[in-house]
TIZATOR-637816 format. One line per field, with one value per residue (C-alpha): residue number from 1; residue in three letters; x, y, z. Coordinates in Angstrom, 1 decimal. Example, Ala and Ser with C-alpha at 12.3 -4.5 7.8 and 13.67 -1.06 7.14 Angstrom:
2
pami <- [1_2]
nudo <- [ALA_SER]
east <- [12.3_13.7]
north <- [-4.5_-1.1]
up <- [7.8_7.1]
***
This chain:
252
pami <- [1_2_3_4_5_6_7_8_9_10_11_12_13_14_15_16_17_18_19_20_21_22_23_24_25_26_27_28_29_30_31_32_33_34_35_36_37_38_39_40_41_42_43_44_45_46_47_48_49_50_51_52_53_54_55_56_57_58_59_60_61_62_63_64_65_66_67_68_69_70_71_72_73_74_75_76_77_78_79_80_81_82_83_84_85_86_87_88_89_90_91_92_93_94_95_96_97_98_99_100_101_102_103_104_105_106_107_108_109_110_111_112_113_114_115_116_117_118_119_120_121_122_123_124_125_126_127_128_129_130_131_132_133_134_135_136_137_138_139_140_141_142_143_144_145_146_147_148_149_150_151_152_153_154_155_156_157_158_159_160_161_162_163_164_165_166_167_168_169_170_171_172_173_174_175_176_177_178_179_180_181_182_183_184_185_186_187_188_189_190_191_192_193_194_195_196_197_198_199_200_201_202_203_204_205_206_207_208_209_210_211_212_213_214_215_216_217_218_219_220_221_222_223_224_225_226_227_228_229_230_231_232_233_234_235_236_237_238_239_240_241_242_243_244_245_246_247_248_249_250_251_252]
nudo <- [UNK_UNK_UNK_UNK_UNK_UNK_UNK_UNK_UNK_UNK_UNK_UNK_UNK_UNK_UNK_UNK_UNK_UNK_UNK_UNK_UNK_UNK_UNK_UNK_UNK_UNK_UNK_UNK_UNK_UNK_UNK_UNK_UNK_UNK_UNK_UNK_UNK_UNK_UNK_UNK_UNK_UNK_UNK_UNK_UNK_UNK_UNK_UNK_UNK_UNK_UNK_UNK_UNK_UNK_UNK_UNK_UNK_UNK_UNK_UNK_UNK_UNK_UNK_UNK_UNK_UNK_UNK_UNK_UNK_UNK_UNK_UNK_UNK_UNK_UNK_UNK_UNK_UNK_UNK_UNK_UNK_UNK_UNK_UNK_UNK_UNK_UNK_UNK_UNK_UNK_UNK_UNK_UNK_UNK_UNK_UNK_UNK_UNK_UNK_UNK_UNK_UNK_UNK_UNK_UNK_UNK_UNK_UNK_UNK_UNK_UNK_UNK_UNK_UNK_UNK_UNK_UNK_UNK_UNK_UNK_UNK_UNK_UNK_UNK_UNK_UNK_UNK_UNK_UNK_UNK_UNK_UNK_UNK_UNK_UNK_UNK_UNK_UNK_UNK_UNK_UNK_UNK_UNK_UNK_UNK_UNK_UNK_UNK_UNK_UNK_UNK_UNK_UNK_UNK_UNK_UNK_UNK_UNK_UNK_UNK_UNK_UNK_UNK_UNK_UNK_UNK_UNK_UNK_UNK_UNK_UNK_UNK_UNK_UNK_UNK_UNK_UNK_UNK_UNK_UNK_UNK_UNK_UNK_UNK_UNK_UNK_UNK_UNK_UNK_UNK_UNK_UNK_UNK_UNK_UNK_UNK_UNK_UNK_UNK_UNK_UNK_UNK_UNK_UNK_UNK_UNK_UNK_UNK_UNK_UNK_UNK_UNK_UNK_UNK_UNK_UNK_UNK_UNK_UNK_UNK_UNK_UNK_UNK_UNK_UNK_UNK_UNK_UNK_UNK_UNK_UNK_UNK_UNK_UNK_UNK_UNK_UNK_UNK_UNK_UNK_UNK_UNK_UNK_UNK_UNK_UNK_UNK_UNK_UNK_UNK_UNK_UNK]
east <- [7.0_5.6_7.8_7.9_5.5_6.9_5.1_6.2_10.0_10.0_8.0_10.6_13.7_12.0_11.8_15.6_16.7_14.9_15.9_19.7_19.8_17.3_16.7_17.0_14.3_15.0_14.1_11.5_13.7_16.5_14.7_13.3_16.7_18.7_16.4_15.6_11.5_8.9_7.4_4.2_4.9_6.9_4.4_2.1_4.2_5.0_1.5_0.1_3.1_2.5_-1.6_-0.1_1.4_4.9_6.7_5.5_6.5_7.1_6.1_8.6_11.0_10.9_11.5_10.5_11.0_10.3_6.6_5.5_3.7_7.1_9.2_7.1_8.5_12.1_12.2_11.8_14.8_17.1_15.9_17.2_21.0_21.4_21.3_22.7_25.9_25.9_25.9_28.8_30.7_31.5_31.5_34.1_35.8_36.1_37.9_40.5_41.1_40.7_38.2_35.4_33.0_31.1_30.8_28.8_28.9_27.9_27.0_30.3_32.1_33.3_32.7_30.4_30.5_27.2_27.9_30.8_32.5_35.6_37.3_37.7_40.4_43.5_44.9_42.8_41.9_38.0_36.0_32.5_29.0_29.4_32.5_33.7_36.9_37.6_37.4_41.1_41.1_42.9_41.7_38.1_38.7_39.5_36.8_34.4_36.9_37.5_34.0_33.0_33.4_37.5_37.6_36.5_40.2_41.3_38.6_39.8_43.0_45.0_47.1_50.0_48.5_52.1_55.0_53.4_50.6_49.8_48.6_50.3_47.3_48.5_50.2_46.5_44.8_47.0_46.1_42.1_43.0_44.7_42.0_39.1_41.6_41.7_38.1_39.3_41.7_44.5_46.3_49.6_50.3_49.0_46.7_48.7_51.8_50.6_47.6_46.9_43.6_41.5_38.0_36.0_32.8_29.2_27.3_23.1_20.8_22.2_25.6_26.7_28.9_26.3_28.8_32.2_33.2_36.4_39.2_41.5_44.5_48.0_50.7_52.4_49.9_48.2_51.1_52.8_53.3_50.0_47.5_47.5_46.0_43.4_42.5_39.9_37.9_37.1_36.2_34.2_32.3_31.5_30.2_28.0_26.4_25.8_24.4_22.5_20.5_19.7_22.7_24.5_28.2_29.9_31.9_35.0]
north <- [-23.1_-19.5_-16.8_-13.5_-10.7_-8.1_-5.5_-6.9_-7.3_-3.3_-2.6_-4.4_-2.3_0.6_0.2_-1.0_2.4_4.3_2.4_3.0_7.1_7.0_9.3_11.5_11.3_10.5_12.6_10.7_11.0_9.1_5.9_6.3_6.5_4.3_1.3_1.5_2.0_3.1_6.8_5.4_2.4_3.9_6.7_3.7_1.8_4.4_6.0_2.0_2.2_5.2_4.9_1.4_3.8_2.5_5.3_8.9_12.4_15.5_15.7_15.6_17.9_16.1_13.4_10.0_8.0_5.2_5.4_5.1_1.9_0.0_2.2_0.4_-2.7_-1.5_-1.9_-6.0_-5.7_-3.6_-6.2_-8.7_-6.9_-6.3_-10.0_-11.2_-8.8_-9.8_-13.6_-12.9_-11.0_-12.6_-15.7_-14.0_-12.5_-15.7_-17.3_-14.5_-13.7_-9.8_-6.9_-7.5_-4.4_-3.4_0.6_2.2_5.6_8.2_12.3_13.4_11.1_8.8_5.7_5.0_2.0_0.1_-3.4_-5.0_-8.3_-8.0_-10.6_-8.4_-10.4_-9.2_-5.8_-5.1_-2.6_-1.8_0.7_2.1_2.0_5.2_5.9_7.5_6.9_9.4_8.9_7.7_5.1_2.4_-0.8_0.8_3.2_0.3_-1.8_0.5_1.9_-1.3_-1.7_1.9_4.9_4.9_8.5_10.1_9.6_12.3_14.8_13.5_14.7_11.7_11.8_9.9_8.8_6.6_6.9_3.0_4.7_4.9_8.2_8.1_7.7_5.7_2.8_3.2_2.3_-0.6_-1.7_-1.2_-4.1_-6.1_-5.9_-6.7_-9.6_-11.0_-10.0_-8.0_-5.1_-4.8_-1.9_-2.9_-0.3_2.2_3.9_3.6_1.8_-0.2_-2.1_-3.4_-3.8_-6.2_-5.3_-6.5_-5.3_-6.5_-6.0_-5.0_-6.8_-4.5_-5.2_-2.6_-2.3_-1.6_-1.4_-2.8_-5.8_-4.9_-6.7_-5.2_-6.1_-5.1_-5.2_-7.8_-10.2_-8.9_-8.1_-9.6_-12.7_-13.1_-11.1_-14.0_-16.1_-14.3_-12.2_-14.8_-15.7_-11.5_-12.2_-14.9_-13.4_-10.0_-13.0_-14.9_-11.5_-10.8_-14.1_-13.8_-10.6_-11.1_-9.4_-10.0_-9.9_-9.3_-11.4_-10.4]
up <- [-29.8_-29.6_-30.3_-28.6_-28.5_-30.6_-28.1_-25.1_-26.3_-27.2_-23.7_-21.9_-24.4_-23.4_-19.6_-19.6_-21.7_-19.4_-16.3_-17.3_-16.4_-13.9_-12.1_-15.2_-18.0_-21.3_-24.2_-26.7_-29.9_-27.7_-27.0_-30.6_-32.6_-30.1_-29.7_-33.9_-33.0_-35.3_-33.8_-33.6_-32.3_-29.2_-28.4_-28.5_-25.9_-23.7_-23.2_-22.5_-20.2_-18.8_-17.9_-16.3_-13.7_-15.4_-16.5_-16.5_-18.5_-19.2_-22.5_-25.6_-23.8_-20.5_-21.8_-19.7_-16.4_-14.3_-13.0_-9.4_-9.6_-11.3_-8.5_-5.6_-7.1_-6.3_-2.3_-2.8_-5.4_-3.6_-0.7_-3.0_-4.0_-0.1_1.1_-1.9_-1.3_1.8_1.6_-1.3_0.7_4.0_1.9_-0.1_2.9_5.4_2.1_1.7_5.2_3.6_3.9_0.8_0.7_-2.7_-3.9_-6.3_-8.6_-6.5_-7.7_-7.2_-10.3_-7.0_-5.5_-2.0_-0.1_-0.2_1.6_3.3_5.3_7.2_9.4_12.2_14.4_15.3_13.2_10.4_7.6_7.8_6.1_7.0_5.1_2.8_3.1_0.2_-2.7_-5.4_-9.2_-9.1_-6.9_-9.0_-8.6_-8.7_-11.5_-13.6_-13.1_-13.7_-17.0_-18.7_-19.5_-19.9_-21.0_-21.2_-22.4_-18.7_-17.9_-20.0_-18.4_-14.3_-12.5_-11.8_-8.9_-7.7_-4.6_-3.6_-5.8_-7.3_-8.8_-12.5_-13.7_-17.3_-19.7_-21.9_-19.4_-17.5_-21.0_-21.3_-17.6_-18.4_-21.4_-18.6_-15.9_-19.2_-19.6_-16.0_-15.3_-12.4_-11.0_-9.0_-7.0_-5.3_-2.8_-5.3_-3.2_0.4_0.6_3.3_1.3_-2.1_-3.3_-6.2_-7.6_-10.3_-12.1_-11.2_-14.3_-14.6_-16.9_-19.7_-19.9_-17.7_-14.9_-12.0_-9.1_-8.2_-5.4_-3.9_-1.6_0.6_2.8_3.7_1.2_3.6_2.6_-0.7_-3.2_-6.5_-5.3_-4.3_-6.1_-9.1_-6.4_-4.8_-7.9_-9.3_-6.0_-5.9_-9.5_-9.6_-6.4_-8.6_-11.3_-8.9_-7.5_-11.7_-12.2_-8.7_-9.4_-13.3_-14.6_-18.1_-18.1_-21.5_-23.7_-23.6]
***
């Protein structure tokens, strides 16, 4: 069987690297030292790349980006994440009889909702396409947290947002091993008395958490006694949504 194309394989590191702070460039000596390339080899790669229309620089100091011709690729993929959020969702919804929406990072260190599914008979909680949560949401924060970059909540006020919510650092850290554990988080009246919340991590094709699926109802209904039970169908949803648009989730 023919192996792999050495050149190919390092293209391909390349793009992904790069892809993972777009917008923002990525300085040569970066992609160099992180990805273990020869100098040579990369500038090689990157200017094939580049005259491809694939990724275009500044120079040294500007490091480098995603080029037009591979960005006029992206409209068919984000094409692709909308109906498959969609299908997960009000699949995912109609099963739990909750609210099932999906956010993303946004430029202020929060979270911005992207997609959603709600029941929408009788009294229900409903949220609209970009509406915002802070850093500290809980079951949010620790999805994204327990397979990131932990140390961000020592640099974010945490505040209690019911007299339920965490906000000592240390029981939070022990919570971001408990939601890596279960796959998924959970907020029981820790954000408003009157709802409890589960989310879990949809990771990209690096290993990274690339947004977060969440679930919502009223504390009535979504609590201690119950959150065991509908805790996996939000997770295994986030995993389908992974699988579904190329991602890698990590062993944990």
């Amino acid at each position: 069987m023919t192996g792999d194309v050495p050149a190919v394989v390092n293209a391909v590191r390349l793009l992904e690297r790069i892809a993972r702070d777009w917008p923002e460039p990525v300085p040569s000596g970066a992609l160099i030292e992180e990805l273990g390339l020869n100098r040579s080899t990369a500038y090689s790669i990157l200017g094939t790349l580049q005259r491809a229309g694939w990724t275009v620089t500044g120079g040294d100091r500007g490091g480098w980006s995603l080029g037009p011709r591979l960005l006029a690729i992206a409209p068919s993929v984000e094409d692709r994440l909308t109906a498959v959020l969609g299908e997960e969702l009000n699949d995912v919804s109609r099963r739990l009889g909750f609210l099932a929406f999906a956010v993303s990072r946004n430029s202020s260190d929060g979270y911005t909702v992207i997609a959603r599914a709600e029941r929408g008979k009788g009294v229900h909680i409903s949220v609209g396409l970009g509406e915002t949560f802070p850093f500290a949401a809980p079951a949010i924060m620790r999805s994204f947290l327990a397979w990131g970059d932990r140390s961000l909540i020592d640099k974010h006020v945490l505040p209690p947002f019911t007299p339920e919510t965490i906000t000592d650092p240390d029981l939070l850290l022990v919570e971001l091993d408990r939601t890596r554990e279960r796959g998924y988080g959970i907020s029981v009246r820790e954000y408003d008395l009157g709802q409890s919340g589960i989310a879990a991590p949809v990771f990209d094709a690096t290993g990274r958490v690339a947004l977060v699926v969440c679930a919502l109802g009223f504390s009535s209904e979504l609590n201690e006694k119950t959150v065991a039970h509908f805790g996996p169908m939000v997770r295994d949803c986030a995993r389908r949504i992974t699988e579904r648009t190329g991602g890698l989730t990590p062993v944990t």
